[in-house]
C-alpha positions, 0 to 999 in steps of 0.5 A: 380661528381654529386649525384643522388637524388631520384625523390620526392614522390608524397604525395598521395591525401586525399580522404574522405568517400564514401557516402556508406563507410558512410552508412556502418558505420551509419548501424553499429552504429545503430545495435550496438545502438538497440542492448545496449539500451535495455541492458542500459533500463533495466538496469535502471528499474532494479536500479529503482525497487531496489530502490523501493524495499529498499524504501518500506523495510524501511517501514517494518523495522520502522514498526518492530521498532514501533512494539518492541517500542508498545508492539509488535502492527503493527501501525493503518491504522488510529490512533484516539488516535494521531490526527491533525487538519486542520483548526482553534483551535476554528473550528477544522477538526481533522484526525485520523493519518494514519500510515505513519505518526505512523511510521514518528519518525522511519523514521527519520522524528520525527520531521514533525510528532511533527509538524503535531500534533501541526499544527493549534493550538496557540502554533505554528501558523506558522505550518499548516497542509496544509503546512506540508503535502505537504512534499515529503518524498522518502522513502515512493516513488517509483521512477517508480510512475509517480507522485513521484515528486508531493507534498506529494506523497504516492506509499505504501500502507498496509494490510486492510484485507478483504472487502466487495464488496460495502466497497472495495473501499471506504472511510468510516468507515465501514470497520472495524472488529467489523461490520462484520457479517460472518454468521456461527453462526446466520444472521445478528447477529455480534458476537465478533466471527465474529470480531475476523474471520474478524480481521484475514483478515488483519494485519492492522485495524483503531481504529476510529469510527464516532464522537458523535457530529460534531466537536468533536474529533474523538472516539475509537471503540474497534478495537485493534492493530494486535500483530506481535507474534500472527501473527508468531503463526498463518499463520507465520509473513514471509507468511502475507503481510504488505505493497504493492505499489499502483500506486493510493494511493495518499497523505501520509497524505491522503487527504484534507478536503471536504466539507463535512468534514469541516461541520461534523468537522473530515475527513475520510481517509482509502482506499487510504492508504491500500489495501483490498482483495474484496469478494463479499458481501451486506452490510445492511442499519440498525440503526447500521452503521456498520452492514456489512454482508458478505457470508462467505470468502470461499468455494472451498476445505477448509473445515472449522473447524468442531468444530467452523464451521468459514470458511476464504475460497476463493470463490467470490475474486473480480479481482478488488483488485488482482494485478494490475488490471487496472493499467492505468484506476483506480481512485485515491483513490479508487483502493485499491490493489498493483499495480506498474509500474514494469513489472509483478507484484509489491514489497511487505514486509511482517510482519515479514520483509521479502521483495519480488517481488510478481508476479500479475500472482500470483494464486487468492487463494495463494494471499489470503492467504498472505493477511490474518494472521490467515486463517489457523485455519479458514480453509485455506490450509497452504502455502508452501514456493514454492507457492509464 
């Protein structure tokens, strides 16, 4: 008897996708992909502002170690008393330090700033200050800075007061306490009282003044250190700012040599190295160099102090030096205010270390009153902690 077989099945064709299955799946994966990237991009500007922000809080902490390390004084904009030279023992070009590198042995770069004091000298020729200034240091870069990979870069900036509007952005040694006159007193009469109104404008000041002759080093002027405890007894070392970022900073080591500077013997390096609130004001062309008159740094409803009559008020802020401001457009070197490339305002430490994202929608008269230190007893209104 015969078995019956079951009749083969026949294996069913292999089709492929249709040419609209296939559109359907593209669709999908570019909704789902315009959907995540944007979640992945901000993740990443999110990663790349807190590391900006830790780079720019290793500032504040060398800072305060600088500052236990020097009897309680925040570092220079300028130090004369630590200088280096760019050229030749016999043909000196000396530069005051800046503060990047006052606070290099507290970044654990000890070693380079040792170098740059000994840079072009018979001791240790191969060393030259050229060279060593093209070292890129990360932690004083912010990721976002677009120039953060270029030799030597700087993106932090810090607090240089307030500044006459001619001063603001330049490079000279006229900003300095001991040249402005106020004017509560007598006009065109600077007094020590006027230095100490323009000294609580900033946290950090330059020691440096012209030299007596070219090639010379470069002299002292009586300028001091801001002391963090006089901060904290003042406007509070939580509520003044030290550092900022600033997308045209340019070098840590600040620049090099002009002509000019070659000639006169030393090179003059502030402003790009700091930010400044800028007031409107005049500056005189007198036999003193630094006879600067400013009006007074205020108006609007902060009364000043009836018995001293000194006034930090906040009428004739320049938008120029708020946060910022022309982002894509300012010159390099020559916009000393913060600025960054995170989204609404810019990272900022403040003396007494606290860090915080500091909103460039900020209100003018608040922003001035974190820059300066000692406002309070010259009339400013006292911030509350909800107001930044």
């Amino acid at each position: 008897m015969l078995a019956r077989r079951p009749a083969p099945r026949r294996a069913s064709a292999r089709r492929g996708f249709t040419l609209i299955e296939l559109l359907v799946v593209i669709s999908i994966i570019a909704t789902l992909a315009a959907l995540i990237l944007p979640a992945v991009q901000n993740a990443r500007a999110t990663a790349r502002r807190a590391e900006c922000m830790n780079n720019i809080r290793n500032c504040g902490i060398a800072a305060q170690s600088f500052s236990t390390a020097r009897n309680g004084n925040l570092p220079f904009v300028a130090d004369a008393s630590a200088q280096f030279n760019w050229n030749t023992p016999a043909a000196p070009v000396w530069s005051a330090s800046p503060w990047t590198v006052q606070l290099m042995p507290y970044m654990e770069y000890g070693v380079l700033a040792e170098k740059l004091a000994a840079a072009n000298s018979t001791v240790v020729p191969s060393d030259t200050t050229l060279a060593l200034s093209r070292t890129n240091i990360k932690v004083l870069n912010c990721p976002d800075d677009q120039n953060s990979d270029a030799v030597g870069n700087l993106s932090y900036v810090i607090n240089n007061g307030y500044a006459a509007l001619p001063l603001w952005g330049q490079t000279n040694l006229l900003h300095q306490p001991t040249g402005y006159d106020y004017s509560f007193n007598t006009l065109g009469v600077q007094t020590a009282d006027d230095a100490e109104v323009a000294a609580g404008t900033g946290a950090s000041w330059s020691n440096v003044a012209f030299p007596a002759s070219a090639g010379a080093p470069l002299g002292r002027t009586t300028t001091t250190a801001i002391k963090i405890d006089k901060v904290s007894s003042a406007d509070g070392s939580s509520q003044t700012l030290l550092f900022a970022e600033n997308l045209q900073a340019q070098r840590w080591i600040g620049r090099e040599p002009t002509a000019a500077d070659i000639s006169n013997g030393y090179v003059i390096e502030e402003a790009s190295l700091t930010f400044r609130l800028c007031v409107d004001g005049t500056v005189t062309t007198t036999a003193n160099v630094n006879d600067v008159v400013t009006s007074p740094v205020g108006g609007v409803g902060d009364a000043p102090p009836a018995a001293k009559g000194r006034s930090l008020s906040l009428a004739g802020i320049i938008p120029d030096s708020t946060i910022n401001f022309g982002l894509q457009v300012a010159v390099e070197g020559q916009a000393p205010r913060p600025s960054s490339l995170h989204v609404g305002g810019t990272n900022v430490v403040f003396v007494g270390g606290n860090s915080k994202f500091l909103a460039q929608n900020i209100d003018a008269g608040v922003y001035a009153r974190l820059v300066s230190w000692d406002g309070g007893r010259k009339g400013q209104a006292v911030l509350s902690d909800t107001d930044f």
